[in-house]
C-alpha positions as CSV (number, residue, x, y, z in Angstrom):
1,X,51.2,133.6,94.6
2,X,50.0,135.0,91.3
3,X,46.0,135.7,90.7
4,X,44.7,133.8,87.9
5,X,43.8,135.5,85.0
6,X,39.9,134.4,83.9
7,X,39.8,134.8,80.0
8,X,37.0,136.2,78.9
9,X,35.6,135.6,75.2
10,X,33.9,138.3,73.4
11,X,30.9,136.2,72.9
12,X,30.3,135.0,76.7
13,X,30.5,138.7,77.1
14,X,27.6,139.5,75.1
15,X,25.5,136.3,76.6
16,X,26.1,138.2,79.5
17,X,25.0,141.5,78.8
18,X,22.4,140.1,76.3
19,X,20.4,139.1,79.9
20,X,20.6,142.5,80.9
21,X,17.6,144.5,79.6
22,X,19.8,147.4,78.5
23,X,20.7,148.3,75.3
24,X,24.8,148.7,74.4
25,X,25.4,151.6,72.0
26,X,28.1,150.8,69.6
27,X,30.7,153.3,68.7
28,X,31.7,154.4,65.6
29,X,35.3,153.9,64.6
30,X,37.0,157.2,63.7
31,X,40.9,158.4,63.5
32,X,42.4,161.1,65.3
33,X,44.0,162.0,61.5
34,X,40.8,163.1,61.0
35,X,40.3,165.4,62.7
36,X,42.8,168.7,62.6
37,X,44.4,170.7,65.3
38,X,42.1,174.2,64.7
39,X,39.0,171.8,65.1
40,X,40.0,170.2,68.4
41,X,40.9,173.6,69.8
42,X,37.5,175.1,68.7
43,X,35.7,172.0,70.7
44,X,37.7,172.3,73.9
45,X,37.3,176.2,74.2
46,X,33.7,176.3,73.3
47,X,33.5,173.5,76.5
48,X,35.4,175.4,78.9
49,X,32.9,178.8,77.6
50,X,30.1,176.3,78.3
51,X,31.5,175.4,81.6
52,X,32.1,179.1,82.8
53,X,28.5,180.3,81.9
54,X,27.3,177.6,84.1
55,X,29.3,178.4,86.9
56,X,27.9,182.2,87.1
57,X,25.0,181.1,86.8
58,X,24.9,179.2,89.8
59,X,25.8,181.6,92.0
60,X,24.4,181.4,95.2
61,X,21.5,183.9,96.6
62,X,22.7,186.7,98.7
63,X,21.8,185.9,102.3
64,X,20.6,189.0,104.5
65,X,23.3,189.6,107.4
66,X,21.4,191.1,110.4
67,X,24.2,192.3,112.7
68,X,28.1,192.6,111.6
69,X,30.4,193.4,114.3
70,X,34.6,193.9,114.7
71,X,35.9,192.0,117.7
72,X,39.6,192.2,119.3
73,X,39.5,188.7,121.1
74,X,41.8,188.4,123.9
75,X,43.7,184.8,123.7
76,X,46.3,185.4,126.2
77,X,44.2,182.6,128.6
78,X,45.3,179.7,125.9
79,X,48.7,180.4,127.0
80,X,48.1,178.8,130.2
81,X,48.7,175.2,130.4
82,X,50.6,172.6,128.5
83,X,52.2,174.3,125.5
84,X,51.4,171.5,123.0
85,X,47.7,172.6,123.0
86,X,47.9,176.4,123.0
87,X,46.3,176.8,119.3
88,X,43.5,174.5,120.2
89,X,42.7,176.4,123.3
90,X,42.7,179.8,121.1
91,X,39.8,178.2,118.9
92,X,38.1,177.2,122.1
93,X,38.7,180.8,123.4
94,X,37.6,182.1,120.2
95,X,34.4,180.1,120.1
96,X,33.5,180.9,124.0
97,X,33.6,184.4,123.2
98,X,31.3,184.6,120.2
99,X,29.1,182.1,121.8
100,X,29.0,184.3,124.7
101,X,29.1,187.7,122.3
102,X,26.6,186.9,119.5
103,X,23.8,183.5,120.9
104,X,24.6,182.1,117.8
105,X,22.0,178.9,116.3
106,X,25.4,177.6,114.8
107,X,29.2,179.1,114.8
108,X,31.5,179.0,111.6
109,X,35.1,180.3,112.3
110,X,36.4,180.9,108.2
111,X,39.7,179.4,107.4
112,X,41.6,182.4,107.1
113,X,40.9,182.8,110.9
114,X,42.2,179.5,112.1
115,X,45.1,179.7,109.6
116,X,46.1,183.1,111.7
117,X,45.6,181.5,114.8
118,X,47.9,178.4,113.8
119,X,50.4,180.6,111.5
120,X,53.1,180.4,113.6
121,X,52.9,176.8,115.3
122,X,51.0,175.2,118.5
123,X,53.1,176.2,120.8
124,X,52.5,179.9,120.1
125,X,49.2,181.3,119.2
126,X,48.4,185.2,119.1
127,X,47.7,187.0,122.0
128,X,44.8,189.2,120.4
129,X,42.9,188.6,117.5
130,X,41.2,191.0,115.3
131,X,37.9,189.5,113.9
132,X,34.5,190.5,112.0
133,X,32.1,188.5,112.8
134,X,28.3,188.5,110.9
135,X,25.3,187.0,111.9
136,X,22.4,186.4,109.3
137,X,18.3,185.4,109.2
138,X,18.7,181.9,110.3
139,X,21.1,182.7,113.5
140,X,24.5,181.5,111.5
141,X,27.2,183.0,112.7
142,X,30.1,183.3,110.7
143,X,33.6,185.1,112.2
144,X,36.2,186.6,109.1
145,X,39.3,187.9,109.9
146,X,39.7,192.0,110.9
């Protein structure tokens, strides 16, 4: 079965914004032979120069790191068990530890870590894992790899 197709006329259109209080802008008709290739060029560079500055100048505040510590984390205990769930027993592992290590208000493990710790399958995580781990003003913990 095929929709229908509702035709719309231009002026039922208008009644129908016409009850809306906004106001359409009309466009003004122009020609792309108009304008040449060296202007075009100009306009897009001088956006993506506009867009950079912005970018730096968002950067985000320095936040003050307390304590920073370098960790070899033992994950030899994930290997016990099914094999199918050995990588997510490592991030468990690895999350018990700096729990237990560090008291952290709140734990980030950084992708680079748990890229490692799944480089080479489920079925076989590392045994050790060298980590650096910081831990700023507001009790976030964040572990890097070593």
């Amino acid at each position: 079965m095929a929709k229908k197709e509702k035709e719309i006329s231009l002026d039922d259109l208008e009644e129908e914004l016409g009850d809306s209080d906004e106001e359409i802008e009309e466009i003004e008709e122009f020609s792309l032979d108009e304008i040449s290739e060296e202007e075009e060029i100009s306009e897009i560079f001088e956006e993506e120069i506009e867009e950079r500055e912005e970018i730096e100048e968002i950067e985000e505040p320095k936040e003050e790191i307390i304590d920073e510590r370098m960790y070899i984390i033992p994950l030899a205990k994930a290997r016990k068990g099914p094999r199918n769930k050995r990588a997510n027993k490592a991030i468990r592992y690895l999350r018990e530890y700096m729990t237990r290590h560090f008291k952290p208000e709140s734990l980030v493990i950084t992708q680079e870590v748990n890229e490692r710790i799944w480089q080479h399958g489920i079925q076989k995580p590392p045994r050790k894992l060298k980590v650096r781990a910081t831990k700023n003003i507001d009790g976030l913990v964040v572990v890097y790899l070593g």
